[in-house]
N, C-alpha and C positions, 0 to 999 in steps of 0.2 A: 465566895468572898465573905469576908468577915466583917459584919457590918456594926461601923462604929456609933459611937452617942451622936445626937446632935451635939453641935458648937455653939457653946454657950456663948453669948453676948453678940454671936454675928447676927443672929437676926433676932429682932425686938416681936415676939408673937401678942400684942394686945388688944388685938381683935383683926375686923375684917380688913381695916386701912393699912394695917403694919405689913413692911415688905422692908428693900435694900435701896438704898440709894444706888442707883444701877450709873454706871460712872461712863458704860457705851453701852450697845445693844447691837447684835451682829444678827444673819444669816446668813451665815459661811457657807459657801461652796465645800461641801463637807468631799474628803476619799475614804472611801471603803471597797479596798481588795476584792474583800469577799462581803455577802450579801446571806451569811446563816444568822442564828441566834447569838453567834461567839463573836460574832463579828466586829472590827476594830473601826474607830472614823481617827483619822488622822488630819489634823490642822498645821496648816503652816505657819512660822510665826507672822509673817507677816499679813494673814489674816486675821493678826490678835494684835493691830499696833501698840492698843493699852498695854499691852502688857511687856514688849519689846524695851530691852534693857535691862528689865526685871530679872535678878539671881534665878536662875533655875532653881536651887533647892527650897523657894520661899514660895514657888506658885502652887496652888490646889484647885482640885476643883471639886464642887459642890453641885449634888442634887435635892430640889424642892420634895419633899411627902408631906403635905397637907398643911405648908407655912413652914416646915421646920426644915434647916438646910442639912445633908449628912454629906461628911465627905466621899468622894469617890475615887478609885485609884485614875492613877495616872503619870503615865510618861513619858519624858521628853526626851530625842535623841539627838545629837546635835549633828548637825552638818555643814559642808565647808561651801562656800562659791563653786563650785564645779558641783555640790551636789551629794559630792561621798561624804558618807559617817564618817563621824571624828571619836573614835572605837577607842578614848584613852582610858585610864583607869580613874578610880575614885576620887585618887588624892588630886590629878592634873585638874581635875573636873570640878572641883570645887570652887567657888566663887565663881562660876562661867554662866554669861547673861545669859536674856536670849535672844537668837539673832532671827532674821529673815529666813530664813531658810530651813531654820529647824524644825522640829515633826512634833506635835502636842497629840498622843495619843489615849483615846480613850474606847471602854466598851460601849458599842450603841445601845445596849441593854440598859446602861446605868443613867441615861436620861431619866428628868424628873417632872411635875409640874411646873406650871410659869408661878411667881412668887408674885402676890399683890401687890400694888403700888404702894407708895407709900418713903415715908423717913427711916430711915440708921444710922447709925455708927460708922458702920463699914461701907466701903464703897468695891461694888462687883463690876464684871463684865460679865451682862446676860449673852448668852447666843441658845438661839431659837435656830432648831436644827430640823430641817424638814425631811420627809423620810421619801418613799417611794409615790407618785401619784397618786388622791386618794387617800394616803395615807396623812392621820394626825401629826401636828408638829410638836416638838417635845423640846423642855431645857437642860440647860447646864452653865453654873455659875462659875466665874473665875475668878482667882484674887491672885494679886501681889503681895509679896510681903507679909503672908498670911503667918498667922500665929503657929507655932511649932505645935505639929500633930502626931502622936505613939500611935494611931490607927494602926493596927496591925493585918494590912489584906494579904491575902490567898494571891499566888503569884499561878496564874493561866499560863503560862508556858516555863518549864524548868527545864535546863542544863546542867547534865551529868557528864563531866570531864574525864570520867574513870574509862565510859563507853563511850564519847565524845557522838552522845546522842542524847534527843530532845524530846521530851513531851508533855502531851499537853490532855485534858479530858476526853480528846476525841482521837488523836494518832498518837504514836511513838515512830521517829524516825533516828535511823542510826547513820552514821557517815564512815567510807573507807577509812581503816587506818594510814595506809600507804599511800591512799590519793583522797584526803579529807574535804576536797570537793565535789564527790558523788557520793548519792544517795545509797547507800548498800544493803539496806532493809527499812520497812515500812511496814505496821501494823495496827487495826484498826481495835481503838475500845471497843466491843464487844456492846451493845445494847441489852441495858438493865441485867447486867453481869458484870461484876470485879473480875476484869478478865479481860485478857487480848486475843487478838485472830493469831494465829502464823503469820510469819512475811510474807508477805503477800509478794513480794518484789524479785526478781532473779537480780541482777545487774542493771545500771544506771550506765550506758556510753555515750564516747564521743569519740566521732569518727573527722578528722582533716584529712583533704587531698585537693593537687592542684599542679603545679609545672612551675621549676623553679628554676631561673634564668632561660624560660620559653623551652628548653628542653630538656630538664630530669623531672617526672615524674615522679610523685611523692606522695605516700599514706601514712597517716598519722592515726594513735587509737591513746590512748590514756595512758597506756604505758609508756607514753613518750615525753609525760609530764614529767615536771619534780615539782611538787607541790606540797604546805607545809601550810597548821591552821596559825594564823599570826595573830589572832584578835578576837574575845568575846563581849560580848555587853548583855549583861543579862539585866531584867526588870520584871514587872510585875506584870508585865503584857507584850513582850516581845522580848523575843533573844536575838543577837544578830551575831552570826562568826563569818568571821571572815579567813579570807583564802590566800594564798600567795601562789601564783601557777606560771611556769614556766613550758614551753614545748620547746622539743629537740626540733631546728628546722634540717639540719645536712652534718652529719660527722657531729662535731662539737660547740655548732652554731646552734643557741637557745635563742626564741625570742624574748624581748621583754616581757618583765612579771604583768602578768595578767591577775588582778584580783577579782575576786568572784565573794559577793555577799549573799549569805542567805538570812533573810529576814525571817525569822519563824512564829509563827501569830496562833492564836488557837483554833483557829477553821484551818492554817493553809499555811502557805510558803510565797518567798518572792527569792527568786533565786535573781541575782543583779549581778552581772557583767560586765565591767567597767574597762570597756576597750578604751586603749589610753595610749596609741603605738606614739616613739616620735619621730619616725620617717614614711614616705608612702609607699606601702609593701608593695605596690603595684610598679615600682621599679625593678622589682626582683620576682614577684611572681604574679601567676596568672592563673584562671579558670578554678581557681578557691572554693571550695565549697566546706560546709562544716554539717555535720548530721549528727544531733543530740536526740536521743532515744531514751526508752525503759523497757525491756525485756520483764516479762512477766512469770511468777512459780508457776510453773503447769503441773504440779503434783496436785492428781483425782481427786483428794481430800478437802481441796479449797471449792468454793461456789463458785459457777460457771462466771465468765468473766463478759462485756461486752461494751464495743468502742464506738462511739457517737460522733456525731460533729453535724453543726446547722449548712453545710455544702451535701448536706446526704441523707438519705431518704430515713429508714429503719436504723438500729441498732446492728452492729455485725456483730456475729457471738467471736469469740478468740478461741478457735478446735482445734488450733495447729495445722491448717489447713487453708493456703489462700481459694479466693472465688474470685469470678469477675468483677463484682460488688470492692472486696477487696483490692482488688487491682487499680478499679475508678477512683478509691477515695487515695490509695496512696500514690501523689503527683499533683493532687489537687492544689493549687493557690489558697493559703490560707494557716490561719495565724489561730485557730481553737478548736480542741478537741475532747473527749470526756472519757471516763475510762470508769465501768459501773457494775459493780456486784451488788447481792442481797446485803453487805457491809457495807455500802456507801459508793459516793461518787468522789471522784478525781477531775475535777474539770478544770483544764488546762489553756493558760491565754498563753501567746507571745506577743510580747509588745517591743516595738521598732520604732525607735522616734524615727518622725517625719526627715529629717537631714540626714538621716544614716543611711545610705546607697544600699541594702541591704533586700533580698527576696526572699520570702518564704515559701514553703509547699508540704503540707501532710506525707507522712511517710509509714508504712505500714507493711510488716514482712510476720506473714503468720502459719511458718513452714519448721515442721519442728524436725524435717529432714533436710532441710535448706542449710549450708554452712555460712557463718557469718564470718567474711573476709573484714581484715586478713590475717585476723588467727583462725579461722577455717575450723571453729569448734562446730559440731554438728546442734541444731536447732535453735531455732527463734520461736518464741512463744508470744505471738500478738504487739513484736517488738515496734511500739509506736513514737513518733517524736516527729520532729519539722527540721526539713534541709534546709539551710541558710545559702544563698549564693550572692556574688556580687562583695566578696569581701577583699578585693583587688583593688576597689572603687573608693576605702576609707578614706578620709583624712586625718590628719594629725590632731585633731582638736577631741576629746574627752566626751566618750558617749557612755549611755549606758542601756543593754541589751537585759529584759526580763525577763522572766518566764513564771507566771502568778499561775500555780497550783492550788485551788479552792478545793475543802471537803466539806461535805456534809453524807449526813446520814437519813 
């Protein structure tokens, strides 16, 4: 990041008593995804009341170094009552307040000291932001209406449109052409080297099957999407594209569009599913299930690969070879898994709201002479991910299904 002057006039430095008239003071219930050094804290608005109303393009925020305040990036993304990004363009976005719901994101890094007490000019909103138990609590100031600022910072996650791929200091990820909501390569910067790994990734699936009118049986794989990228928002700390997905259910019966966000941050991913049916599929069908995976390069030249999860004992190495070990973990109940080379880890949540009739189970197929139905290509390389069942049981009401991929190195 590129670090700019202090802001002259915001804070009066004349001696030990000078500070900000502080206008609230928070301890926000901070989120954060991911838990590295890159890692984002995302606030809602409506744990910023002060600030609620306030122009978006006139808010900043501010860290203390020894009394003197600097700006620090930061960005806000809007969203709607139900929750989904409001993914418009520049121009629509202009003059847009800020409401409840919207996302005030910032690096956990760029906390500062607490500012002395004291009189000013300007009036902030302190929030003292606590970290992990044990750990010291750190600030960050907010204003309204803030004076127009040329800071010019280093944008942590960039989007290249030409490869309709993203990266950032730590990975590069690319997305299918033909189905631009799968992952189709994945490579890791390279430690104290200008340089990246190989892709590390083979394929990114997804598999549907279930019984539709209680007796036609039916398998679905990604080739039975039509799907098309509708939407970017890029910033100085998150990209977000979004998806427009269709699946073929019988002949020339498509379901409704299914949109799919990926949130892209510099440690990680939130891949967001926004089931949104508006009749109950379980009129028409039954015994649903969905199995979302990652097949992995098993070309000799990569470091050996090996799959974790807190339901199981050691590490399983990935040799194209299942075991009993393997057998136990794939079936397991459970919603988090880790995926770990000498290049870093992939550690993978699923998260299910509470009202979504939805079950999960680890799933794990590490036979590179095993065919994967039902294109019946020969091998599976450590191909791990979680079966979803119970998708018969949804309601018509607006959920959203994630899947938070963390890295670090």
């Amino acid at each position: 990041m590129k670090s700019g002057p202090a802001i002259a006039g915001l804070l009066l430095c004349t001696g030990a008593g000078a500070g900000a008239e502080i206008l609230a003071m928070y301890s926000p219930a901070t989120t954060a995804a991911c838990t590295s050094r890159h890692s984002l804290t995302v606030l809602r608005g409506n744990q910023l009341p002060e600030l609620l109303g306030s122009r978006i393009d006139g808010i900043r925020l501010y860290r203390s170094d020894d009394g003197q305040l600097r700006p620090v990036p930061v960005q806000i993304d809007r969203k709607d009552e139900a929750n989904r990004y409001l993914l418009e363009d520049e121009a629509a976005e202009a003059g847009a307040v800020l409401g409840e719901n919207d996302e005030i994101v910032f690096l956990q890094a760029e906390t500062g000291d607490r500012l002395p007490d004291g009189g000013s000019s300007q009036a902030l909103v302190e929030l003292e932001l606590t970290g992990a138990p044990g750990q010291p609590a750190a600030w960050l100031y907010a204003q309204a209406a803030a004076p127009a600022d040329d800071t010019d910072f280093d944008h942590s996650v960039r989007y290249y449109p030409e490869s309709n791929s993203v990266r950032t200091d730590l990975y590069t990820i690319g997305f299918s052409a033909s189905h631009p909501f799968l992952i189709n390569s994945l490579s890791w910067k390279l430690p104290d080297r200008d340089d990246w790994s190989p892709d590390i990734s083979d394929t990114m699936k997804i598999r549907h099957q279930g019984s539709l009118f209680g007796f036609m049986d039916f398998r679905r794989t990604q080739d039975d999407y039509q799907s098309r990228l509708v939407a970017v928002k890029g910033g100085p700390l998150r990209v977000i594209l979004r998806t427009e997905n269709r699946v073929r259910i019988w002949w020339k019966l498509d379901t409704p569009a299914l949109y799919i966000d990926y949130v892209m941050m510099p440690d990680g991913f939130v891949m967001d599913s926004i089931i949104d049916i508006p009749f109950n599929i379980g009129l028409f069908m039954s015994d649903l299930e969905t199995l979302t995976t990652v097949d992995w390069n098993q070309s000799p030249d990569l470091p050996a690969l090996f799959i974790s999860s807190p339901y199981t004992g050691s590490p399983l190495p990935v040799n194209g070879s299942m075991s009993p070990k393997k057998w136990h973990f794939s079936g397991l109940h459970g919603d988090h898994f880790a995926v770990s080379s000498i290049w870093g880890t992939l550690d993978t949540r699923l998260e299910i709201p509470p009202e979504f009739p939805l079950e999960a189970s680890l799933y794990l197929r590490d036979n590179v002479t095993q065919p994967d139905p039902p294109e019946e290509r020969i091998g599976q390389f450590g191909n791990v991910g979680f079966l979803t069942t119970g998708w018969e049981n949804i309601d018509t009401e607006a959920h959203h299904l994630k899947f938070t991929v963390c890295m670090s190195q």
